[in-house]
C-alpha positions in Angstrom: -129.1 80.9 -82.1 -130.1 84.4 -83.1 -132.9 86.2 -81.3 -135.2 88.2 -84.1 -137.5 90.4 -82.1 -140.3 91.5 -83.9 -142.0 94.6 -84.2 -145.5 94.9 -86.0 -146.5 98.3 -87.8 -150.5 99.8 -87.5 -150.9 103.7 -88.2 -147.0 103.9 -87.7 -147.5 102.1 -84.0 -145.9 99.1 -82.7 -148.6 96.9 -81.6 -149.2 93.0 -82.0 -152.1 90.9 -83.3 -153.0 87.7 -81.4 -153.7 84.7 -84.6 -153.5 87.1 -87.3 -156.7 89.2 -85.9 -156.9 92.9 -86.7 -159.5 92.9 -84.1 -157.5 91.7 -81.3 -154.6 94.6 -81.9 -153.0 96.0 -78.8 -150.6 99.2 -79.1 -147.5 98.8 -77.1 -145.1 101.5 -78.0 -146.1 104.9 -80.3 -142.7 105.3 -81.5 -141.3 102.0 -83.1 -138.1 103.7 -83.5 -137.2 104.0 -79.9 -138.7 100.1 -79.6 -135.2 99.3 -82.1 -133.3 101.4 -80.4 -133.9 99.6 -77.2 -133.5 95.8 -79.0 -129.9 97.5 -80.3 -129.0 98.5 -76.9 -129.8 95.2 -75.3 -127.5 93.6 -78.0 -129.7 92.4 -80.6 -128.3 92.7 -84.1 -132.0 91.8 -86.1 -135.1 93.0 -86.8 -138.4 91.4 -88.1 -140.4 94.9 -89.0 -143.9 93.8 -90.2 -146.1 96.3 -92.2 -149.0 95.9 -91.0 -151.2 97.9 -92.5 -149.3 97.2 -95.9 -150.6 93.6 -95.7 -154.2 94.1 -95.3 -153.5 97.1 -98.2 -152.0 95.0 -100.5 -149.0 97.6 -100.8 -145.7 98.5 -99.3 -147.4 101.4 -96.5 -145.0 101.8 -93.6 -141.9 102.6 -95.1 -141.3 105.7 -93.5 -141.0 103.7 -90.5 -138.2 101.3 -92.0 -136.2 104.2 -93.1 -136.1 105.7 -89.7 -135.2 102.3 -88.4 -132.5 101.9 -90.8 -131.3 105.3 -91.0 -131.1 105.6 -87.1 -129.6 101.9 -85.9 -127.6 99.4 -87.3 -129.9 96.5 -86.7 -130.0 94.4 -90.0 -134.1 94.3 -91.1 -135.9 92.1 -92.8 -139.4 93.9 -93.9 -142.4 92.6 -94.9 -146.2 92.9 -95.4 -147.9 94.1 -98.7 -144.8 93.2 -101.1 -147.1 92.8 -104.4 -144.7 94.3 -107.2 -141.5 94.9 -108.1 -142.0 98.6 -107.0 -142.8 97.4 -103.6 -139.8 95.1 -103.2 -137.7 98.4 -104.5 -139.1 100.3 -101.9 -137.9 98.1 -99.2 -134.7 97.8 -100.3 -134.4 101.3 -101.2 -135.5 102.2 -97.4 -133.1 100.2 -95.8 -133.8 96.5 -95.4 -131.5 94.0 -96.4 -134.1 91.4 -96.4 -137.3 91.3 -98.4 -139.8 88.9 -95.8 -142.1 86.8 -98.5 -145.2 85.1 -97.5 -148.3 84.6 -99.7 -146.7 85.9 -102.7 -144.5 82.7 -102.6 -147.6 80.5 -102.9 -149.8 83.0 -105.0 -147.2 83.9 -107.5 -144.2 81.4 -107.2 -143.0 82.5 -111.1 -142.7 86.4 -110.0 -141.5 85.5 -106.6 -138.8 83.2 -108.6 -137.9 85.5 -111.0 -136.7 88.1 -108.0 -134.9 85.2 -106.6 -132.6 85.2 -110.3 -132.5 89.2 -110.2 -131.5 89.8 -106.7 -130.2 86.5 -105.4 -131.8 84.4 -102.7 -129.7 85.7 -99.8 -132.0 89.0 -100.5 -135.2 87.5 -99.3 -136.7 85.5 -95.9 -138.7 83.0 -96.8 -141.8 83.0 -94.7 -144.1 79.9 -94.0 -147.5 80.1 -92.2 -148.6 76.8 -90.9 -151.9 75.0 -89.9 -152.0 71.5 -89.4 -148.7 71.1 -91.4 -150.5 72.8 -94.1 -149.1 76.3 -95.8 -151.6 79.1 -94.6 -152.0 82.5 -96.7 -154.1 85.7 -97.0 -153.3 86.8 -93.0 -154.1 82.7 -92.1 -157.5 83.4 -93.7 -156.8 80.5 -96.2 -155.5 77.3 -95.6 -153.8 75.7 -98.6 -153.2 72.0 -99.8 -149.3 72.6 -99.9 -147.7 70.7 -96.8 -144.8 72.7 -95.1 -142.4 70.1 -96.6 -143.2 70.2 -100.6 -142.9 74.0 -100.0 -139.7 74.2 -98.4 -138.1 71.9 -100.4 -139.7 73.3 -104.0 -138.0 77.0 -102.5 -134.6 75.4 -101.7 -134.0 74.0 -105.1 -134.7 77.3 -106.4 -131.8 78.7 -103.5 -134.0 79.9 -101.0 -131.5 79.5 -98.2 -133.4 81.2 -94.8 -137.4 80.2 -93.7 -139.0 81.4 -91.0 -141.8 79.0 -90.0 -145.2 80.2 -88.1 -147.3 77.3 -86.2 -150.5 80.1 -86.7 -152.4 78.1 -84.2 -149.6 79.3 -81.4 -149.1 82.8 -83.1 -149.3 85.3 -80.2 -150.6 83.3 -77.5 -147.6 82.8 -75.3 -148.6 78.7 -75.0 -145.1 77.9 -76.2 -143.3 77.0 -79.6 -144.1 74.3 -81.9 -141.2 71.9 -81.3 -142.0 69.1 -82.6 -143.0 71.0 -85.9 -140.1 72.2 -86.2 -137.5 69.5 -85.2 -138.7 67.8 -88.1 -138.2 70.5 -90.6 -134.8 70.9 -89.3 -133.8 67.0 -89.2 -135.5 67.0 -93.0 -133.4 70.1 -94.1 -130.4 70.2 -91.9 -128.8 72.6 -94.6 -131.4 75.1 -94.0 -131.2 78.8 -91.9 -134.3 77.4 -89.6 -136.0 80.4 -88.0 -139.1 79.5 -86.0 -141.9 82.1 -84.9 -144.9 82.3 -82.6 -145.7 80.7 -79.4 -142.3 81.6 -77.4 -143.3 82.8 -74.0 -140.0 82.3 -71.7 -136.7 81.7 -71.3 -136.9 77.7 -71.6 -138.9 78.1 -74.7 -135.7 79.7 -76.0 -133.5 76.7 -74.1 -135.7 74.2 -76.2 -135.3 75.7 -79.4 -132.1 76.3 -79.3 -131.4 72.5 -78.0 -133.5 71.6 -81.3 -131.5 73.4 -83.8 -132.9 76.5 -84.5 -131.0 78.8 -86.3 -132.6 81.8 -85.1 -136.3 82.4 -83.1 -138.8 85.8 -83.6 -140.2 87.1 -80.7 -142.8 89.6 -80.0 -145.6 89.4 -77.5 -143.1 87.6 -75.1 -140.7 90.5 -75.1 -143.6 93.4 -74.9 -145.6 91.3 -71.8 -142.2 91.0 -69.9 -142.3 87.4 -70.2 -138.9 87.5 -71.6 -136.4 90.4 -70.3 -134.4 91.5 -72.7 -131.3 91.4 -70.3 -131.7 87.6 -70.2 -130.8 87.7 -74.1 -127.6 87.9 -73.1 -127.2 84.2 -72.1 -128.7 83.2 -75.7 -126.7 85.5 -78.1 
């Protein structure tokens, strides 16, 4: 199982939001850069890099930040957060991720998101799912949808979508624990999927448990910044 930590981008800071809420924003780190450097260090070989500020913008903002990352480690990055346009999605790739991360633009604008999908190929892009009550969530978990988790995945797989990341937004950055039953049913529905799930992981065991599941990878933030989790643990995961 691969660990994914996570790091979230606000005025070039790494910080994290607890549910989604700008309002409840704490600033761990001012240099993000050194925050990669020390997931590289420890071993890790990902990087979820969330722009912040680019979601609530509507537009690719923090890119300066994934270039340093990129230009600076050799963690592989998946970016997202304000990917509206095709110039956005050239900006990422152009800065150095070799994943696009794709939430609400999958539900809001599945033709343009597709179309991508035929130009740059699937294995470009990490699918990202927002959840609430089994129900797809968009707009920063503002809007829940009438899409269940299962008609969305299995619409994007058709299409080749071959790695989702799911978020259970009722557990997002509250260190109560993962969603496991959630997700052991995606995974025994899609066993041919790259299952990545998100939010909730506050220890070790958590890890244990998803891992005993069948998760293909987990994202972890808040766990890793509170000391929850110590990175030299890892170790016994990788």
């Amino acid at each position: 199982m691969q660990i994914i930590p996570a790091i979230d981008i606000i005025d070039g800071k790494c910080v994290r939001l607890t549910q989604g809420d700008y309002g409840q924003k704490k600033v761990y780190h001012e240099n993000p850069l050194e925050v990669a450097k020390a997931f590289e260090a420890a071993g890790l070989q990902r990087l979820h890099l969330v722009d912040l500020d680019g979601a609530r913008a509507g537009k690719v903002t923090n890119w300066k930040v994934l270039e340093s990352i990129a230009g600076n480690t050799s963690l592989v990055i998946d970016f997202g957060g304000g990917i509206k346009t095709e110039t956005d999605l050239n900006i990422v790739f152009e800065s150095g991720a070799a994943l696009a991360t794709i939430g609400s633009l999958a539900v809001k604008q599945e033709a343009l998101f597709v179309s991508w999908l035929d130009k740059y190929g699937a294995d470009k892009f990490f699918l990202g799912a927002d959840v609430k009550d089994e129900k797809i969530a968009i707009g920063g978990w503002l809007e829940t949808t009438d899409i269940d988790i299962y008609s969305f995945i299995q619409s994007y797989q058709a299409v080749g979508i071959k790695q989702l990341f799911c978020t259970d937004v009722s557990r997002d950055g509250k260190l109560e624990g993962p969603s496991l039953g959630l997700y052991q049913g995606i995974i025994q529905r899609f066993p041919k999927l790259h299952f990545v799930a998100s939010g909730g992981v506050a220890s070790m065991d958590d890890l244990q448990e998803l891992k005993r599941i069948g998760c293909q990878g987990v994202i972890i933030g808040k766990a890793i910044y509170e000391g929850r989790i110590d990175m030299a643990d890892l170790k016994n995961i990788l």
